[in-house]
Structure formats: C-alpha cells, structure tokens
FITI-496660 format. One record per residue (C-alpha): x, y, z; residue number from 1. Coordinates in nm, 4 decimals, padded with zeros to 6 digits, m for minus. Layout:
N
x: X y: Y z: Z num: NUM
...
end
This chain:
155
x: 17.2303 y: m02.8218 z: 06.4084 num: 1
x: 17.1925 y: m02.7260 z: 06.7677 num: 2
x: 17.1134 y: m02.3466 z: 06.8914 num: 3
x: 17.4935 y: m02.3699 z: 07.0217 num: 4
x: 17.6166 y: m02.5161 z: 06.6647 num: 5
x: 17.4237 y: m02.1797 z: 06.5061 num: 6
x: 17.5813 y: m01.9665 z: 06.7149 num: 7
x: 17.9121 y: m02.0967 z: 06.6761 num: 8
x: 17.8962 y: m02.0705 z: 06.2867 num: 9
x: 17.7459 y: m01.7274 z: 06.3167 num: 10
x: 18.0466 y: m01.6098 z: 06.5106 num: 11
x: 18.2963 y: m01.8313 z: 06.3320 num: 12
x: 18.1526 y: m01.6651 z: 05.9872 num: 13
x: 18.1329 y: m01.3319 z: 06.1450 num: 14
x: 18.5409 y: m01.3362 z: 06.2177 num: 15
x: 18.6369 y: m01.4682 z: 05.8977 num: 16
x: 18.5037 y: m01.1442 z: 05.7646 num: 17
x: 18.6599 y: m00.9266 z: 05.9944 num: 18
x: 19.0000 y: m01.1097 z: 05.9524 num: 19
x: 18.9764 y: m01.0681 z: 05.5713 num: 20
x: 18.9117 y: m00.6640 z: 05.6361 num: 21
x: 19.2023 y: m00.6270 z: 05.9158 num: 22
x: 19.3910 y: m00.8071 z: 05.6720 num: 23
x: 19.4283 y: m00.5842 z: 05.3921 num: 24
x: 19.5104 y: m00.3019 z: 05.6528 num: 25
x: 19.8831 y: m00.1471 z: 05.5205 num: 26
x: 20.1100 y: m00.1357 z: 05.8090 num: 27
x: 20.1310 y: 00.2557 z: 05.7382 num: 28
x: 19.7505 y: 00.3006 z: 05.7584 num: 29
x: 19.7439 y: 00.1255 z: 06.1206 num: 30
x: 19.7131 y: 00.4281 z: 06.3416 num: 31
x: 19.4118 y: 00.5884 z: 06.1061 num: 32
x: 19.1492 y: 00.7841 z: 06.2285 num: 33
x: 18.8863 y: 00.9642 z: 06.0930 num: 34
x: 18.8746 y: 01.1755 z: 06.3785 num: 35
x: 19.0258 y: 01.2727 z: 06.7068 num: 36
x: 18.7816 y: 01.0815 z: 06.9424 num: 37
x: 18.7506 y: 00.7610 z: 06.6755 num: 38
x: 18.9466 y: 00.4681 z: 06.7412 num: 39
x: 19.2372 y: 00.4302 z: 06.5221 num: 40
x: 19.2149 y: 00.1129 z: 06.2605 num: 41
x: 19.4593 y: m00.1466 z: 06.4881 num: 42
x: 19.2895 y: 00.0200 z: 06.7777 num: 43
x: 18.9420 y: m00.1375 z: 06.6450 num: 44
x: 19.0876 y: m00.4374 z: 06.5873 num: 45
x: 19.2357 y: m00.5336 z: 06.9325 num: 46
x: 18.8590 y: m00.4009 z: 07.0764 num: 47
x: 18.6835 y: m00.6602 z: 06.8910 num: 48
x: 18.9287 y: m00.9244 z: 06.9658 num: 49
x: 18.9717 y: m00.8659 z: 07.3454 num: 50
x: 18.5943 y: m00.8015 z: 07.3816 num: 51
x: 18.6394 y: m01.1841 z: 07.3490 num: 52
x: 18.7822 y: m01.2323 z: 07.6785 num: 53
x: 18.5421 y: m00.9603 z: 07.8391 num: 54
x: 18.2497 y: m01.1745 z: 07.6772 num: 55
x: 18.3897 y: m01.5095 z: 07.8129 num: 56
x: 18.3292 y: m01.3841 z: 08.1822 num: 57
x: 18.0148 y: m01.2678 z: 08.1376 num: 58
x: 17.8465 y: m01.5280 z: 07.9737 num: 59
x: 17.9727 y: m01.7654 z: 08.2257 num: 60
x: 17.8671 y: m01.5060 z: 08.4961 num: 61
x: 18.2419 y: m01.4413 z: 08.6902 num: 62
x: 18.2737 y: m01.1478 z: 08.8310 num: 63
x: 18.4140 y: m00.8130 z: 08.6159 num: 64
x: 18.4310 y: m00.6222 z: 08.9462 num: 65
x: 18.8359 y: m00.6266 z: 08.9083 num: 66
x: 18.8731 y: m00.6625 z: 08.5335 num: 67
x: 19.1785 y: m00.6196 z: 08.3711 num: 68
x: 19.2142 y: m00.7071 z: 08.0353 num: 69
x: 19.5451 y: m00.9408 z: 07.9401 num: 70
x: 19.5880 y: m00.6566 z: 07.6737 num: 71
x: 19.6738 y: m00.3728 z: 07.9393 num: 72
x: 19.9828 y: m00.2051 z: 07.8003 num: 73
x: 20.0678 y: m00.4820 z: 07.5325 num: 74
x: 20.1999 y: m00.2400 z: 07.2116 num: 75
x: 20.0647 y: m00.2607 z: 06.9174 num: 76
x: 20.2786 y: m00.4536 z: 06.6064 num: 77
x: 20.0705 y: m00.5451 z: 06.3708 num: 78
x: 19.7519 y: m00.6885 z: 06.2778 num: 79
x: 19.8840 y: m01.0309 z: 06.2702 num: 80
x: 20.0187 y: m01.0414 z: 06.6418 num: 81
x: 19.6763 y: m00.9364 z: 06.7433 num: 82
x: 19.5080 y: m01.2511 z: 06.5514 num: 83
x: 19.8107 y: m01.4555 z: 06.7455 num: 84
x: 19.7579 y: m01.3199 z: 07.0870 num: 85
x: 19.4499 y: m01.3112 z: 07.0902 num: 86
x: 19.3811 y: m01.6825 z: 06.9585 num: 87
x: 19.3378 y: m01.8370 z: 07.3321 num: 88
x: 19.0966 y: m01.6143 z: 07.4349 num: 89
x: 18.8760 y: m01.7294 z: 07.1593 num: 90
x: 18.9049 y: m02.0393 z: 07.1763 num: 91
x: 18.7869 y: m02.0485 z: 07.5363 num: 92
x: 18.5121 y: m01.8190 z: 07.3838 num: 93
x: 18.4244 y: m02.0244 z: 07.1533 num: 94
x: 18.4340 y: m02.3441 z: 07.4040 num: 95
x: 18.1854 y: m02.1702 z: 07.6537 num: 96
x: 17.9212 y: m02.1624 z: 07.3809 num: 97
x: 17.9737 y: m02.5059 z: 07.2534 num: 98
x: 17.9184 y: m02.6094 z: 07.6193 num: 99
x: 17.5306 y: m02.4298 z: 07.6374 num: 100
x: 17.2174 y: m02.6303 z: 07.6079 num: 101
x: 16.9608 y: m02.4938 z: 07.4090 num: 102
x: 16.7556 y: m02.4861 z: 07.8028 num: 103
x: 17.0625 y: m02.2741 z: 07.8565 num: 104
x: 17.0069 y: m02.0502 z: 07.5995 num: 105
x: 16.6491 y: m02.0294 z: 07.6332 num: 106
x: 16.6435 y: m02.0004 z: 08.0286 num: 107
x: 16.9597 y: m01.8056 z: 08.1520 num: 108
x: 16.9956 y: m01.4378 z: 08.2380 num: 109
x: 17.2640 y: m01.2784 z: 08.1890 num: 110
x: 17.3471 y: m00.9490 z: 08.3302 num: 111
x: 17.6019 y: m00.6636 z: 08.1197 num: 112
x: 17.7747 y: m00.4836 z: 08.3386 num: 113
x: 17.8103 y: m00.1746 z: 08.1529 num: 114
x: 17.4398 y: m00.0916 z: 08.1825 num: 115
x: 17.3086 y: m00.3282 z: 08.4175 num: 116
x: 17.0164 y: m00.4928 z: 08.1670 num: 117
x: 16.9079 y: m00.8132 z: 08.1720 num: 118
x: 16.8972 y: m01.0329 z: 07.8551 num: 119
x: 16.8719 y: m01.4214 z: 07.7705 num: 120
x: 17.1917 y: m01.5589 z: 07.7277 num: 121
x: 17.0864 y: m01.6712 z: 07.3799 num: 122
x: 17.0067 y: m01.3739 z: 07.2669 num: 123
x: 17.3374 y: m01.1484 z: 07.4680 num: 124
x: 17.5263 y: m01.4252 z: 07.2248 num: 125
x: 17.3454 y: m01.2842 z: 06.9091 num: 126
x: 17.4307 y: m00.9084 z: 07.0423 num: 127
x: 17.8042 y: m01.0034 z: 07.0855 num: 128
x: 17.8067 y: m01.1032 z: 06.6961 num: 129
x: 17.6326 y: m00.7973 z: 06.6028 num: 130
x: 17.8976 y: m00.5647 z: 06.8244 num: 131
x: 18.1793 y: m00.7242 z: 06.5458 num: 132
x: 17.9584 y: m00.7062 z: 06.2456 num: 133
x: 17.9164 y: m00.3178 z: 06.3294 num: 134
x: 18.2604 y: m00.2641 z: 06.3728 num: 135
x: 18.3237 y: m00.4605 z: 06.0293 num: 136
x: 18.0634 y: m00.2186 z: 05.8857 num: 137
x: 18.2583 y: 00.0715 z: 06.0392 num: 138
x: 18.6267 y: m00.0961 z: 05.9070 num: 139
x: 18.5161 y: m00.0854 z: 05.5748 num: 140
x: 18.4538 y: 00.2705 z: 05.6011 num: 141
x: 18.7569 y: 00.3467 z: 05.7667 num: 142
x: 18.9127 y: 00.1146 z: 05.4212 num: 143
x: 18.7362 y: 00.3068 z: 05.1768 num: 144
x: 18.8302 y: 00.6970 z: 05.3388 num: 145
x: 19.1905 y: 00.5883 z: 05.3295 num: 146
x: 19.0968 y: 00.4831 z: 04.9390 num: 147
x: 19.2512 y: 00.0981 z: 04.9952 num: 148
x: 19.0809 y: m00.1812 z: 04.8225 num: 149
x: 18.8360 y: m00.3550 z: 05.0116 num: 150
x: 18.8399 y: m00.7298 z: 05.0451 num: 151
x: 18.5331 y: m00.9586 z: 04.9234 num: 152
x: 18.3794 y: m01.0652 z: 05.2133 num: 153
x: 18.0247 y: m01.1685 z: 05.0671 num: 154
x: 18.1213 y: m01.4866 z: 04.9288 num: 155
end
C-alpha cells in the first residue's frame, strides 16, 4: 500500500465508525446536549462531516480568507440527510488524498488557519482522522448519558 492508500483506509475506517454511532441516534434524542455550551448530537455530526469540505481547501492550500461553508443555514432533518448532503464533499476529500505522492506527504507544509502552525501535510492528514475519532469518543458518551445502546464498532 502507498502512504496515500493508508491514509485513505484510515479515514475510510474511521467514518464507518462514526456512521454506525450517528446511526443509532433516535430522531427524538437529535438536539441532546449535555450542557448549554456542548454541541447538540446532530450538531456534532454535521461538524465532522462539513469539516470535510473545510479540510479539502486546506490541504490543497486555497484560500479560507472568505469561507463559507455550503452548510450555512441548511436545517437540520435527520442524520441521514447529513450522510446524503454531505457525500460530495467527501468524495472530493477523499480524491485530494488519493492524488498525494508519498514526496507530497513527506515534503509539503501545510498551514491551519485557525492557529497559524505549520505541519507536514502527511501528518495534518493523520490530525484530521484523529479530530473524528475524538468526536466518536465524545458520541459515545453523549449515547451512553441518554442510556441508548451503543453500536459495535470494534469489529
């Protein structure tokens, strides 16, 4: 497998966990908190899956200086229109990895705008699958405080 390959399974293995979780999410559970200044549960969802669009730009270094995200006042149904909409922006995701070059990976800087730090782009990629792991640890707490089953996810 090539460094891109890796990453691609990482993140592809990554999702399928976090789609299992958001799955078993009851409709009447959706706006869920466990606190004022927490996201609600289909509010965590759509940040994970637009952060896909936000990470598209960056790694292929276009400008966020007028970012708007194609979610901006888009209401919230259900967990399954999320998955829909938001199915293009991963794929083009998923497409900029598969285009990198392990020199790529190795050799490009990448710059987050949020706090102005440098990284390699190979290991920004590893950071953006660790962002939706913690938020899949954080789901499954939000899962178990409402006292709903929680999905397998470890096989």
């Amino acid at each position: 497998m090539t460094p891109s390959e890796l990453l691609l399974f990482n993140f592809t293995e990554i999702r399928k966990k976090s789609i299992r979780l958001w799955q078993a999410l009851p409709e009447r559970h959706y706006h869920w908190k466990p606190d004022e200044k927490a996201m609600t549960a289909i509010e965590m969802v759509r940040h994970v899956l637009q952060a896909d669009y936000g990470w598209n730009i960056i790694i292929t270094q276009k400008s966020m200086e007028n970012y708007s995200t194609p979610w901006e006042n888009r209401p919230f149904l259900s967990v399954q229109d999320e998955l829909e909409f938001a199915a293009p922006y991963r794929a083009t995701f998923l497409e900029s990895v598969r285009q990198f070059s392990a020199t790529d990976l190795n050799q490009t800087e990448i710059i987050h705008p949020g706090n102005g730090e440098k990284k390699i782009l190979g290991t920004y990629l590893l950071r953006i699958g660790y962002h939706e792991a913690v938020h899949a640890g954080q789901f499954l707490s939000y899962l178990r405080a409402m006292n709903i089953d929680r999905p397998a996810i470890w096989d």
